[in-house]
C-alpha positions, 0 to 999 in steps of 0.5 A, a space after each residue: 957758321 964760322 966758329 965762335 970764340 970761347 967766352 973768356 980769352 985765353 989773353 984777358 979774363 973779361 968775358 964776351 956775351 953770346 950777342 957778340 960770339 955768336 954774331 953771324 959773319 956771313 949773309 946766310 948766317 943773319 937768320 930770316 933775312 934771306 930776301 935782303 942777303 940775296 939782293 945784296 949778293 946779287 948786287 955785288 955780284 953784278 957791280 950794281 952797289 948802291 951808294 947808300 944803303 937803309 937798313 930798317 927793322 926791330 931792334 935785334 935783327 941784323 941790320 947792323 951785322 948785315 952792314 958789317 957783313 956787306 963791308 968785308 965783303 965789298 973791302 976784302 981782297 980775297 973775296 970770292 963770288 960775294 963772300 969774303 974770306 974771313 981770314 985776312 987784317 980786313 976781315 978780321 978788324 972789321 968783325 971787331 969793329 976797328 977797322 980804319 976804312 969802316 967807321 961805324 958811327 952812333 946816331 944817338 950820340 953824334 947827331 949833331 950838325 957839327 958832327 956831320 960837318 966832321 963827317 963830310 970834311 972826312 970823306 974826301 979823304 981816301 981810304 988807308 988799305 981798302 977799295 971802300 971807305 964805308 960809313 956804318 950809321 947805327 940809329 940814323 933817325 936820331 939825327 937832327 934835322 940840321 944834320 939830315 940837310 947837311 948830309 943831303 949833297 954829300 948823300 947825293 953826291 958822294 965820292 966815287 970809293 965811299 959807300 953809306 949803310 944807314 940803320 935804324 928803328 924809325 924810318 918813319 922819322 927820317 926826312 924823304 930826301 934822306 931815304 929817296 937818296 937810299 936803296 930800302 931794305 926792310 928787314 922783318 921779325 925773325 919767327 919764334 921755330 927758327 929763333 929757338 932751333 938758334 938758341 938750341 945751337 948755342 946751348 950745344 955749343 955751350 955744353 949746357 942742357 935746355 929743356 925745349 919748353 925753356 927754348 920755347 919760352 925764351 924765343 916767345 919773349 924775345 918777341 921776333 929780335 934775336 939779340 933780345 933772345 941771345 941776351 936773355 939766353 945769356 941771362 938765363 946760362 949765368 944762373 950757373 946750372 948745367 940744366 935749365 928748365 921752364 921753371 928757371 925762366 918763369 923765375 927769371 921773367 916773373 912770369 907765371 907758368 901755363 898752368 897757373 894762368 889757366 887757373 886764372 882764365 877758366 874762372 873768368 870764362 866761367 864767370 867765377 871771379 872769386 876763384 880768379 882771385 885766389 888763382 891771382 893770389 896763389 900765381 903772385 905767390 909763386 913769385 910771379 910779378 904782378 905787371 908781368 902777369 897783367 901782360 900775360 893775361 892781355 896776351 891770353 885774351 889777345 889769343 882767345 879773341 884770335 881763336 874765337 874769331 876762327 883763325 886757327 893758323 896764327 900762332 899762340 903766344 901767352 902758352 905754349 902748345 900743351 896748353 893752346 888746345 885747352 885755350 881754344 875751347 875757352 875761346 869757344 865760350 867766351 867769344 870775340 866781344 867778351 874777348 875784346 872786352 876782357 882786352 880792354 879792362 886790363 889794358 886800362 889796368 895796366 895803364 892805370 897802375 902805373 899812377 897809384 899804390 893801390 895797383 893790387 886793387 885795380 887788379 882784382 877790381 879787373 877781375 871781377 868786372 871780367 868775370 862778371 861781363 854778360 855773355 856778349 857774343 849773342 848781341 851779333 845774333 839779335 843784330 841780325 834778327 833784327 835786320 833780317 826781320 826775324 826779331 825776338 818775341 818782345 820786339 815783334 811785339 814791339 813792332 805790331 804794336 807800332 803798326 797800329 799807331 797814327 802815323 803823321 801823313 806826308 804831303 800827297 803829290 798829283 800822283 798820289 791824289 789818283 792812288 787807291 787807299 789801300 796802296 797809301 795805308 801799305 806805304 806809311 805802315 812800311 815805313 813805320 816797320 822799317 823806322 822801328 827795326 831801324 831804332 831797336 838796331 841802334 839802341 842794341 848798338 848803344 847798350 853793346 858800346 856801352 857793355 864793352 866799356 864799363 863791363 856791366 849789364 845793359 838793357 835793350 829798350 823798346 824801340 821808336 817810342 817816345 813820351 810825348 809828355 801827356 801820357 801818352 806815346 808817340 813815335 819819331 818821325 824820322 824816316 828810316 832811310 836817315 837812321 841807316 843811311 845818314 853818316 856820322 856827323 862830323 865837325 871840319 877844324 874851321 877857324 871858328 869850331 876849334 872851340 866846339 871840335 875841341 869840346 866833343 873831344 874831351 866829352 869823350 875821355 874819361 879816367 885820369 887823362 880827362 883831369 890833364 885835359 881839362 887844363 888846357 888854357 886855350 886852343 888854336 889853329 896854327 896851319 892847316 889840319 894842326 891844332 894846338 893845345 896851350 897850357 897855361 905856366 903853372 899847369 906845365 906838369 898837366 902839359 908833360 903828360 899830355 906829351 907822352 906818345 900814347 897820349 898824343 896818338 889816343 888825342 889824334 885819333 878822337 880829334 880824327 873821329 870827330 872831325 873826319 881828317 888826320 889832326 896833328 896836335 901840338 902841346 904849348 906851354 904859355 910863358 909866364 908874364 911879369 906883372 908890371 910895376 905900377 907907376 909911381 902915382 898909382 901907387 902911392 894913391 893905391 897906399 894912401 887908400 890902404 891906409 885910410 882903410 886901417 881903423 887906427 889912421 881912422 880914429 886919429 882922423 876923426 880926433 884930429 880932423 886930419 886927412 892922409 896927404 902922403 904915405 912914405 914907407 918904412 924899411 924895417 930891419 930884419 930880425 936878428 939886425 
């Protein structure tokens, strides 16, 4: 690793973020991402570079220093077996960033079609000093698309010296013909062990004393970005203390520490949410903030469904590894639906809390419907009693009972005329077992769809037996191998069933997206496997919130599930029509029978015996005139 710069220069006073110092200057300095310096080392070292290159990743991983660093060593002349030196005006000012020959170009802010007619009027000129000109787009996915087509020649056809590195977050977003004209490489999250052993380095280099559980949670918070890590570190350093321990980072996040979220998970598992309460109380106190520790509580159940699941090799994230072994026996207790149920309420919560005031009482009301969930992991259990035959003591019950009903007789065939008696009466009893275990199973389904959603107790009903309205009961008809085969029925988008499509959607939504969608005016098919939802001009801020991301996608995916295909929804906003202006003749009729409807011009007709010719308006003067 190349030394690090002090952070305040010897010739300037501004200070110089770690980010920046401790930027990585040579392949194998960008940190877990061996895979991509290899097949760049490998390429330069075989004369293969590509003409354009597509960086793409998280935020914070290096693809914007590979970049860099792939642009010294193309351009440095004292390069020697893939690495540059490091020393010379080349590489020295492209580790600045000042290099004439590589110009590094924001998306964001130059994403406009003009801007790439600058690019491509520019690129025939030929470098100043370097063997390259190279062209370092950051955010590439930002550009428009009238940008991206004028980009697409010069992309396929570049000059023989210029070279393109394109970064960006959203490859997704960027058109085909972009990246079928670049050589992909997909740089991954950096993992938590190495991201802190780096962070480990820096606070040496800086002569300051991190405890290992600061490092730990630091690295956890960066979420795989180094950068995001680097800055917090930063963050975490200008406190000024030559000793930093977890409780500065608690302090600094908002974050409650192991303990305290224990205290709050145990009672949950426990089903005491009175003492969940107070553990949320006494956490916020400690100055915890309280969306910070939703989000921990959503990662803590997040790790509890993974260790009820059994997976014990993926990693803990919401505590650390003192704590982990005490979270793996909770895991135990509650198991995967309670976990995933626990999941659901908070996330709700979370979501909720950012449309009202009252976001404490939606908190302790999460609380409470978590510690108050019935113990959902023995339905599994009764499930496979009852497929496998060995139903509870109630449902055999059940069963028996079932057996000794009438069964409506189905139309016998020839083969069956010649058939003893026993072998029919064998076949209908069957089929009535297979029918009843077949109801009792959905209805099981039913009560735990229906637990996982509103956090309540449900009740398993009798199964296959219906009133038939006379006080007396009868059981379905249907055939078991149409319970259990038969798909779910779905509703193709036809011309025609947009209206019935749409309307088995919004019957599935619930909360405050239900009351924004309930104000779409009408709905439309405008192309194949496209729906669009207008809103008519005064409910435009009921259209704004249907925009947001996670709104579109949850809208998608309800339209997937009803109509079997992907369904792109679009948002339209319907233009607001000027009422016209009424002819003249309408008009003044219109006045003359507002008029002959005023009980003063009626009482001056009835003594004079008049009639209303004409009305002519007054203009009166305004107060004040």
């Amino acid at each position: 690793m190349q030394d690090a710069p002090g952070p305040m220069d010897q010739q300037s006073t501004h200070y110089t973020v770690l980010a920046r110092r401790f930027r990585p200057q040579t392949f194998e300095e960008v940190i877990g991402q061996e895979h991509v310096a290899g097949g760049l080392r490998n390429a330069i070292s075989t004369g293969r570079v590509a003409h354009a290159y597509l960086f793409t990743g998280a935020r914070g991983v290096g693809k914007t220093s590979m970049a860099r660093i792939l642009a010294k060593t193309l351009n440095c002349s004292n390069s020697n077996d893939g690495q540059p030196c490091h020393e010379c005006d080349v590489c020295q000012s492209i580790a600045a960033g000042q290099d004439v020959d590589v110009l590094e170009i924001d998306g964001a802010s130059n994403r406009r079609i003009d801007d790439i007619r600058d690019l491509r009027r520019n690129v025939g000129v030929k470098s100043m000093r370097s063997p390259y000109k190279i062209y370092i787009i950051d955010e590439v996915h930002q550009l428009t698309t009238e940008a991206f087509n004028a980009l697409l020649k010069t992309l396929e056809e570049p000059p023989e010296n210029v070279k393109f590195i394109f970064c960006t977050t959203e490859p997704s977003a960027l058109p085909d013909t972009i990246v079928s004209r670049c050589q992909r490489f997909d740089f991954g999250l950096i993992g938590l062990d190495r991201i802190a052993a780096r962070l480990t380095a820096i606070a040496e280099a800086e002569g300051v004393s991190v405890s290992n559980d600061a490092v730990e949670l630091v690295a956890r918070r960066a979420g795989g970005s180094m950068r995001d890590s680097q800055s917090l570190f930063d963050q975490l350093l200008a406190f000024g203390q030559q000793q930093v321990d977890a409780t500065d980072v608690h302090r600094l996040l908002g974050t409650a520490p192991d303990e305290l979220l224990l205290a709050i998970i145990q009672p949950l598992v426990e089903r005491r949410p009175h003492d969940a309460i107070v553990a949320f109380e006494t956490a916020l106190s400690a100055g915890a903030q309280q969306d910070e520790l939703l989000g921990q509580l959503i990662e803590c159940s997040r790790d509890l469904m993974v260790q009820a699941t059994g997976a014990d090799g993926v990693v803990v994230r919401s505590v650390g590894p003192m704590a982990a072994q005490q979270l793996t026996n909770l895991a135990a207790v509650w198991g995967v639906e309670t976990a995933i149920a626990a999941m659901q309420v908070l996330a709700e919560t979370v979501s909720r809390s950012r449309w009202t005031r009252q976001s404490r009482a939606l908190a302790d009301l999460a609380l409470v419907r978590i510690a108050t969930l019935e113990q959902l992991s023995g339905v599994s259990g009764w499930l496979q009693q009852l497929v496998g035959g060995d139903a509870g003591s109630d449902q055999k019950k059940t069963v028996d009972s079932l057996n000794s009903l009438p069964h409506r007789p189905e139309p016998a065939t020839p083969e069956e005329i010649g058939s003893t008696g026993p072998g029919v009466e064998t076949e209908a009893v069957a089929e009535v077992e297979t029918q009843a275990v077949a109801e009792v199973e959905a209805e099981v389904e039913a009560g735990v769809e229906a637990g996982v959603e509103a956090g309540a107790d449900q009740a398993v009903s009798g199964p296959g037996v219906v009133d038939d309205g006379r006080g007396s009961e009868t059981v379905s008809n249907q055939t078991a191998a149409e319970v259990v085969e038969s798909p779910e029925t779905v509703t193709p988008l036809e011309s025609g069933q947009e209206e019935r499509v749409w309307t088995e959607v919004t019957g599935r939504i619930s909360g405050l997206l239900r009351e924004h969608v309930q104000r779409v005016d009408r709905i439309a098919i405008s192309g194949p496997n496209r729906l669009d939802l207008v809103f008519a001009a005064e409910y435009d801020f009921h259209r704004r919130f249907c925009e947001r991301p996670e709104v579109i996608r949850q809208l998608e995916e309800l339209l997937q599930d009803v109509t079997g295909g992907v369904v792109q929804v679009r948002l339209i906003q319907e233009e607001r029509k000027p009422e016209p202006e009424p002819a003249p003749e309408e008009q003044s009729k219109t006045n003359v029978e507002v008029i002959e409807t005023d009980p003063m011009v009626e009482e001056a007709q009835n003594v004079f015996g008049a009639t209303v010719q004409r009305v002519v308006p007054v203009n009166r003067p305004a107060v004040g005139e």
